[in-house]
C-alpha positions, 0 to 999 in steps of 0.5 A: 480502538473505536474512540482512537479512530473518531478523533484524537489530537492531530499530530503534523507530520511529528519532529521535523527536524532533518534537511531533505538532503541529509534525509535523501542520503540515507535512503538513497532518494534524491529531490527533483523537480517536476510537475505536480500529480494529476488532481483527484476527481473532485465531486464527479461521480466516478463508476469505474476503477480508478486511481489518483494520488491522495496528499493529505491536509492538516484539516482532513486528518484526526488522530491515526487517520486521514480522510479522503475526499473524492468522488470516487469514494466519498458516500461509497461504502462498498468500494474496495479501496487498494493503497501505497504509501508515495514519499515524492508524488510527481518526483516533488520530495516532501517537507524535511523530516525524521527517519523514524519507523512507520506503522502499518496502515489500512483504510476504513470507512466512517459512513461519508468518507473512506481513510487511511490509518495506521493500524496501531492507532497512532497519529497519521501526520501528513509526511506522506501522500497515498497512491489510491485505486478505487474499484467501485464493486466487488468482482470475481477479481475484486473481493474482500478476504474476512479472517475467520476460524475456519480460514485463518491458521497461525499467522495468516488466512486463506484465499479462496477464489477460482482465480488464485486456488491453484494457480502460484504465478495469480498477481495479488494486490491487497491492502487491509480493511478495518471495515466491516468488523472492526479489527486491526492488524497492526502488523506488515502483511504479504501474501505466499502461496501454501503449496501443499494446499495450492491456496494463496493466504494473506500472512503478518510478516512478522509472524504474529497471530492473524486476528480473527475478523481482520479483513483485507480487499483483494485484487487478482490480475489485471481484470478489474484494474482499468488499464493498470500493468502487472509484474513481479519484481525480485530484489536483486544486487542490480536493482539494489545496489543501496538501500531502495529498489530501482523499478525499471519498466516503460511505464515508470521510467522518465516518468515522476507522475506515475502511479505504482502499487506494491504487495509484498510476495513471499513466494511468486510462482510458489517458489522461495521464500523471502519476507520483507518487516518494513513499511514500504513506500515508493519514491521517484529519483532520477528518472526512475521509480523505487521501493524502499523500507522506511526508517527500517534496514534495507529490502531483503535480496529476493524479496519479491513484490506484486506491482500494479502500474499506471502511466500517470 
């Protein structure tokens, strides 16, 4: 894994071959125009929680990974970094291409720059841009989750924090973190809370082993989040009458520059229980935000998703 990671041939963006409107269609997108996404911090020196849109180049990408160049991140190994896959940064729709199914992806450090990989260690390409939250220091509301005996049972680990234990309706952002051990997970990842032992876990959808020395960041609430705005939304036949999953809410409608994270919840407030196989990214169309599984069957109803939004 470690060769994978320090530089295969770079893939761009792989068969390219469908035209926008044929690829929209079937996922139910459709291009705008708009205004390009506010541009990264560059080289300024950035203590506090932040958020951008990250659009991958050719020459910042090796292999399975594409690296990031910001002042938020670069040279700051300790950040906790939160990523989302964007197909349409700025309600902009990207190059034509294939609906092929996609890998989950993490981020890791590689002692300069923070990236974003796919966990099976295949090419990243630069189809999609990232939605990208920076904290800077690790919090009571921002830590990183390692999986270890003790914590991890069958197909997920445990969270332990005074601000979940106990509590079924905490917000739980988390994204995985191939730092500091190593370790993938190339499986899709959500969170459930265990209602016999009042622990949220972090779990593989799919059921599959939770690796041990697997790591993940974790956010709860909206304490660390620097002005972000929090909510659950629950698929339902209203907001999803195709394939993606309309949000509605004054921060995204009307609004193609706005900025959206998704952690899948399996069960929010404790309560049902619906998990979700596929890659989720966001989209911009019309005049509204929306979820949708990538080159996989659509979102299941009742499936339910932790969102952390900024208005741009």
């Amino acid at each position: 894994m470690t060769s994978k990671h320090e530089g295969n041939p770079v893939r761009q963006g792989g068969a390219l071959a469908l035209a926008v409107a044929a690829l929209m269609t079937v996922t139910g997108v459709t291009a705008i125009a708009s205004a390009a996404p506010a541009a990264a911090a560059g080289a300024l020196k950035v203590t506090v929680t932040s958020h951008f849109v990250f659009q991958p180049t050719t020459g910042g990408t090796s292999g399975d990974s594409t690296f990031i160049n910001n002042g938020a991140t670069n040279g700051k190994k300790n950040d906790l970094l939160f990523v989302m896959p964007n197909l349409t940064p700025g309600g902009i729709s990207p190059c034509p291409c294939l609906l092929s199914p996609e890998p989950p992806i993490g981020v890791r450090y590689n002692g300069s720059q923070w990236g974003i990989f796919n966990e099976d260690g295949s090419d990243i390409g630069i189809l999609f841009s990232y939605n990208v939250l920076v904290v800077p220091n690790a919090s009571k509301s921002a830590f990183a989750v390692h999986a270890t005996s003790s914590n991890t049972h069958g197909d997920h680990v445990i969270i332990n924090s005074p601000l979940t234990n106990g509590h079924p309706n905490a917000l739980i952002q988390i994204t995985q973190n191939f730092n500091p051990a190593g370790v993938p997970n190339p499986h899709q990842v959500g969170v459930r809370y265990l209602t016999g032992q009042h622990r949220w876990a972090i779990f593989n959808e799919d059921g599959a082993a939770m690796p041990h020395n697997a790591s993940f960041n974790v956010l709860v609430g909206r304490t660390s989040t620097n002005g972000g705005r929090t909510n659950v939304l629950t698929t339902t036949t209203a907001n999803r009458p195709t394939a993606p999953v309309t949000i509605s809410n004054p921060e995204t409608n009307g609004n193609p520059n706005n900025v959206v994270f998704a952690t899948q919840d399996f069960n929010p407030g404790g309560k049902g229980g619906t998990g979700n196989k596929g890659f989720v990214i966001a989209s911009y169309s019309g005049s509204h935000e929306l979820l949708f599984n990538w080159g996989s069957p659509p979102i299941p109803l009742k499936t339910a998703f932790n969102l952390l939004i900024y208005s741009s």
